[in-house]
C-alpha positions as CSV (number, residue, x, y, z in Angstrom):
1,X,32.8,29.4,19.1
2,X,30.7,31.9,16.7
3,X,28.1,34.0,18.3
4,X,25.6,32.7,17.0
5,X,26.7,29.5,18.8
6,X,27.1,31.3,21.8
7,X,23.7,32.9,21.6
8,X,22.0,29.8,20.5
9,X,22.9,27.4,23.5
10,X,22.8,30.0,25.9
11,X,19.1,30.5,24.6
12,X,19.1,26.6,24.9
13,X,19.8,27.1,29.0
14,X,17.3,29.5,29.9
15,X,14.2,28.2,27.6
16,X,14.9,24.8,29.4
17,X,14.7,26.2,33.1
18,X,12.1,28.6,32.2
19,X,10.4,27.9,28.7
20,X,10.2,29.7,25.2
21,X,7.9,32.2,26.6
22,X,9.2,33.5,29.9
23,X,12.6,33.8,28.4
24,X,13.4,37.2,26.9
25,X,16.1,38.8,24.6
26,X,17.4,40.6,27.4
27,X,17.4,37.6,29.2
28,X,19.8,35.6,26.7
29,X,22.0,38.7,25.7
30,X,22.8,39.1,29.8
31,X,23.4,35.5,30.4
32,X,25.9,35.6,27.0
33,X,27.2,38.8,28.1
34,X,26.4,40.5,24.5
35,X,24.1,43.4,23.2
36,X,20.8,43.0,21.6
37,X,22.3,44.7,18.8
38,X,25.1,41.9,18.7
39,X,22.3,39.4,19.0
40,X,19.8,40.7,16.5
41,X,22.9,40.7,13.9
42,X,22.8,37.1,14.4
43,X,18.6,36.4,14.4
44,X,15.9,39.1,13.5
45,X,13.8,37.9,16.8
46,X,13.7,35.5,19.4
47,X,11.5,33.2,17.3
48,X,13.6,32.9,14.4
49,X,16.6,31.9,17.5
50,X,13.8,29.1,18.2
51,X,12.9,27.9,15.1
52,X,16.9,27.5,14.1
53,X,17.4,25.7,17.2
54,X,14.4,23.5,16.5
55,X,16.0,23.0,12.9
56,X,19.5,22.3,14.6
57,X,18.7,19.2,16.9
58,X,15.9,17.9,14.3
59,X,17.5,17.7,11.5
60,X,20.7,16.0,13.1
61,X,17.9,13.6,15.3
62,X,15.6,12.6,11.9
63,X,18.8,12.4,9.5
64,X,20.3,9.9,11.9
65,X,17.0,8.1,12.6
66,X,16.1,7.5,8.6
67,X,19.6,6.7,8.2
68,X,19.3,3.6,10.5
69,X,15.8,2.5,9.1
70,X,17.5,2.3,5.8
71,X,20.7,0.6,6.3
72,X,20.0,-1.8,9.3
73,X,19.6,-5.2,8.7
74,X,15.9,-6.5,10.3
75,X,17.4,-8.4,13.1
76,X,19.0,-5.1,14.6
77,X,16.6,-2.7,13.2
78,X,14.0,-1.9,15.9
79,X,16.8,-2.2,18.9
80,X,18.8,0.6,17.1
81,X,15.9,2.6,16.6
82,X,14.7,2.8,20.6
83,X,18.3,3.2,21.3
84,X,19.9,5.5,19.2
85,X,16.1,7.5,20.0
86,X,16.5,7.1,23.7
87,X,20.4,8.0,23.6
88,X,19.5,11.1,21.9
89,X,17.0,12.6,24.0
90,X,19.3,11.9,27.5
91,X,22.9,13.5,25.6
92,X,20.5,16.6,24.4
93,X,17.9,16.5,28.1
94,X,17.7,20.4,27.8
95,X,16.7,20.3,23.9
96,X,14.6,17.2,25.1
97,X,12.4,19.2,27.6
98,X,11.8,21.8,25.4
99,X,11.2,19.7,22.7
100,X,8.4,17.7,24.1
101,X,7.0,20.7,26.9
102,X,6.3,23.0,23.8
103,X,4.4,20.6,21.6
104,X,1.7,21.2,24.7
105,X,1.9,24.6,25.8
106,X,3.5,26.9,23.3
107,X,1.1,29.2,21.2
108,X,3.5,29.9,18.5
109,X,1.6,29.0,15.8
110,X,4.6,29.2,13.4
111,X,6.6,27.1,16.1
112,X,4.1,24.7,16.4
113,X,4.2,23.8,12.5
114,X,7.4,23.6,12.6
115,X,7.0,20.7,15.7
116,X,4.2,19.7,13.4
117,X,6.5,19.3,10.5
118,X,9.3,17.3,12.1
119,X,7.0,15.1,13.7
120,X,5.3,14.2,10.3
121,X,8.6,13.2,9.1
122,X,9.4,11.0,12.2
123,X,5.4,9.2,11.7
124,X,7.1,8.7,8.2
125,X,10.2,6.5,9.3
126,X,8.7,4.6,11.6
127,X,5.9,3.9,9.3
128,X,8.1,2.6,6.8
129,X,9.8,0.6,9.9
130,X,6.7,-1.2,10.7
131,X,6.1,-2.1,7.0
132,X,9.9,-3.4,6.9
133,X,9.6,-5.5,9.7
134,X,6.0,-6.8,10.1
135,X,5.0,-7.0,6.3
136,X,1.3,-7.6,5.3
137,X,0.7,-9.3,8.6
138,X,0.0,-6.2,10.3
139,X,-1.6,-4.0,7.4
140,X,-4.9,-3.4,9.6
141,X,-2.7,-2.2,12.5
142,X,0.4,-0.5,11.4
143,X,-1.1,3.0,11.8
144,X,-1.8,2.0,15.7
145,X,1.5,0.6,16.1
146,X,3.5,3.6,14.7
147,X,1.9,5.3,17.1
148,X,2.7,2.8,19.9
149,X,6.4,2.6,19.0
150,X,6.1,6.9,18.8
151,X,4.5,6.9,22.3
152,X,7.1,4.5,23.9
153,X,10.0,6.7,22.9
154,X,8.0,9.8,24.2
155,X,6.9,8.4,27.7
156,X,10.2,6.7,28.7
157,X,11.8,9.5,27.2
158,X,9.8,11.9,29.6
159,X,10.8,9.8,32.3
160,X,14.1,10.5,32.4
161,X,13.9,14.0,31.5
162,X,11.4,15.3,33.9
163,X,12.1,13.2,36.5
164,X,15.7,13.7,37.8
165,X,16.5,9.9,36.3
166,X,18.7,12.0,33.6
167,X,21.4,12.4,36.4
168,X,21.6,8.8,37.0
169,X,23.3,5.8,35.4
170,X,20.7,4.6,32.8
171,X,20.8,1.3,31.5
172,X,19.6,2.2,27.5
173,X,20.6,-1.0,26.4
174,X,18.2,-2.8,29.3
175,X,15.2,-0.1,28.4
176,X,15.9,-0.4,24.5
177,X,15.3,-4.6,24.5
178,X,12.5,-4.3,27.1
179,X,10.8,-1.9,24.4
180,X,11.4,-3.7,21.6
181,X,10.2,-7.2,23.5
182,X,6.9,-4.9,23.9
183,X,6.8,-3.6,20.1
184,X,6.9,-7.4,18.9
185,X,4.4,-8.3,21.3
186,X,1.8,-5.4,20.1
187,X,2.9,-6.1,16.8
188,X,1.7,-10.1,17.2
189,X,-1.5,-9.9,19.3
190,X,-2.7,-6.3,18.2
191,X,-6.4,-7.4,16.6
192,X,-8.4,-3.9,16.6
193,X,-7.5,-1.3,14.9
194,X,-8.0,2.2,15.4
195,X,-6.7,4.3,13.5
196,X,-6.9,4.9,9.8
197,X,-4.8,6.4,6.8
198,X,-7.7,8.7,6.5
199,X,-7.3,10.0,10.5
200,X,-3.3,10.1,10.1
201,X,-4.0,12.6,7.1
202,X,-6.1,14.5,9.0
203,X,-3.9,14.7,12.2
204,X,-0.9,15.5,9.9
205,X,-2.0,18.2,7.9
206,X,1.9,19.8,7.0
207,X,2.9,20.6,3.8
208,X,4.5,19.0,1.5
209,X,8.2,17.7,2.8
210,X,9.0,17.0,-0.6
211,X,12.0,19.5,-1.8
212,X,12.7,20.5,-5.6
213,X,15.5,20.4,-7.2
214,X,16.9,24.2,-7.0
215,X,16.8,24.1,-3.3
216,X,19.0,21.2,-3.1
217,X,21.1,22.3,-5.3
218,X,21.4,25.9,-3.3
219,X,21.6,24.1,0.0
220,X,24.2,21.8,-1.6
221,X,26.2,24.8,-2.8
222,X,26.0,26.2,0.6
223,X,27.7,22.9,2.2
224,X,30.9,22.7,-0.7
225,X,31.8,25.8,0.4
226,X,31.6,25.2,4.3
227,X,33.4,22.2,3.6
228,X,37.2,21.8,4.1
229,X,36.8,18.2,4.2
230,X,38.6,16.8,0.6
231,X,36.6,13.3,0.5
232,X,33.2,15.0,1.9
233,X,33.7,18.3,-0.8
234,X,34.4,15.8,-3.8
235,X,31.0,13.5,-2.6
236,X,28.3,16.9,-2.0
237,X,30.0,18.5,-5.8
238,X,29.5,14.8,-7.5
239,X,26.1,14.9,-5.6
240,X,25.5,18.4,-7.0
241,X,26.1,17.1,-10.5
242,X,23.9,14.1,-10.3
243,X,21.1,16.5,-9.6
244,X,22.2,18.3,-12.5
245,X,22.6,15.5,-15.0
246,X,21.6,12.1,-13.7
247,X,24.1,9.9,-15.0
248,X,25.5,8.0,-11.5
249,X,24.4,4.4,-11.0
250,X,22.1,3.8,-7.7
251,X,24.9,2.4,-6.0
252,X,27.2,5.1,-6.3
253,X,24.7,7.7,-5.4
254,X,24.0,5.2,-2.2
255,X,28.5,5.2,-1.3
256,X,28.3,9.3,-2.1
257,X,25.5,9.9,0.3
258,X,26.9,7.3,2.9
259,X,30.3,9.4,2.9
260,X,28.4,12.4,3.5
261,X,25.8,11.2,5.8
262,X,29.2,10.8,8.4
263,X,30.0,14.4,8.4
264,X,27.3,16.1,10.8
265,X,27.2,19.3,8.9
266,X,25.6,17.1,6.0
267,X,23.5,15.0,7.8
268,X,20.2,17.2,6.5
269,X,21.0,17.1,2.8
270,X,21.9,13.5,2.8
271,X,18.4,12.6,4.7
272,X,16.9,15.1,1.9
273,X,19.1,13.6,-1.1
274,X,17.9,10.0,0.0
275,X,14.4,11.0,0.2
276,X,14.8,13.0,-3.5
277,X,16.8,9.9,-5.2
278,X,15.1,7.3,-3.6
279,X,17.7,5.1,-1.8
């Protein structure tokens, strides 16, 4: 293990038990067994240690979560989603508990538009779930519902985090088909809207997720050389060409990115290459 690893979920330890705030550098550095100097050659502060393990579990969590609005067939779509959401947030409880404590009680401004920013791109899946699954029959309400389908995940999910149920034997698969029983019944009987495009904006406000061209193509560089992986290596440098000079057919693009999407250290630049391309 690297020590930035080490440093990163031993940080991941101690913010759980005692939050971002009441956890210091000297704090981590004695439960690693390392010195600040060691750790501050590995982050410049103890928020830049949070924001990258923000960027760690998010980008893994909303790579995977696009992925499956994308690729799974409308029958199994909305079961996958609750339960690949759900299984996430009881294998990572600590990152869980941080994750949803901090959105209420942090004052990290730059921490909190980085929550902010994630959670933008989360409203976006799910948005574009509802519109898969329910069409124009639920136009008036799909802003509500996303927001339903967001709070479900978030309440069951604090259930079993906050509640010493994380310890037990949980029945995902039982929770998952009860959810989605609820979804379809909001999603049939629903009749007043509340919320509006023009509200969603407002509560939004990140900036743009969109990413150009030169940052792929630096963050795709940084991944061929990471990679040892021959069949993962030859997909990100055919990727990096397509980028370069579009000349790859849709459905290629679509097997490249599906080759990378399996490798977990490429899980972020295939959610950002489908977003880019389109697929």
């Amino acid at each position: 293990m690297s020590k930035k690893q080490l440093i990163m979920d031993s940080a991941l330890d101690l913010f759980a038990k005692q939050g971002f705030e009441a956890t210091s550098v000297q704090q981590i550095t004695d439960y690693c067994g390392i010195s600040k100097g060691a750790f501050y050659l590995s982050f410049k502060s103890k928020d830049e240690l949070i924001i990258a393990l923000i960027d760690h579990f998010m980008e893994a969590f909303i790579s995977d979560i696009d992925y499956i609005v994308k690729t799974t067939n409308n029958e199994e779509l909305l079961y996958s989603f609750y339960y690949t959401n759900l299984q996430s947030f009881h294998k990572h409880s600590d990152f869980g508990k941080i994750f949803i404590k901090e959105q209420t009680h942090s004052l990290n401004q730059d921490l909190l538009g980085r929550i902010r920013y994630y959670n933008a791109l989360m409203d976006s899946t799910i948005l574009l779930m509802v519109e898969r699954l329910y069409g124009e029959e639920i136009t008036h309400i799909k802003y509500d519902l996303m927001y339903c389908i967001k709070s479900f995940v978030t309440m069951y999910s604090e259930l079993f985090l906050f509640n010493n149920v994380v310890s037990l034997d949980l029945d995902l698969d039982l929770l998952a088909h009860s959810l989605v029983e609820k979804t379809n019944l909001l999603a049939k009987h629903t009749s007043i809207p509340f919320l509006t495009k023009e509200i969603i904006q407002v509560v939004s406000q990140t900036t743009d997720d969109k990413v150009k061209r030169e940052q792929l193509l630096e963050l795709l560089e940084q991944n061929i050389k990471e990679m040892d992986e021959p069949i993962i290596k030859e997909s990100l440098i055919l990727l990096k060409q397509q980028l370069l000079n579009p000349n790859l057919s849709p459905a290629i693009v679509a097997g490249l990115l599906e080759n990378i999407q399996k490798n977990p250290h490429c899980k972020w630049v295939s959610y950002l290459l489908r977003h880019y391309f389109q697929i």
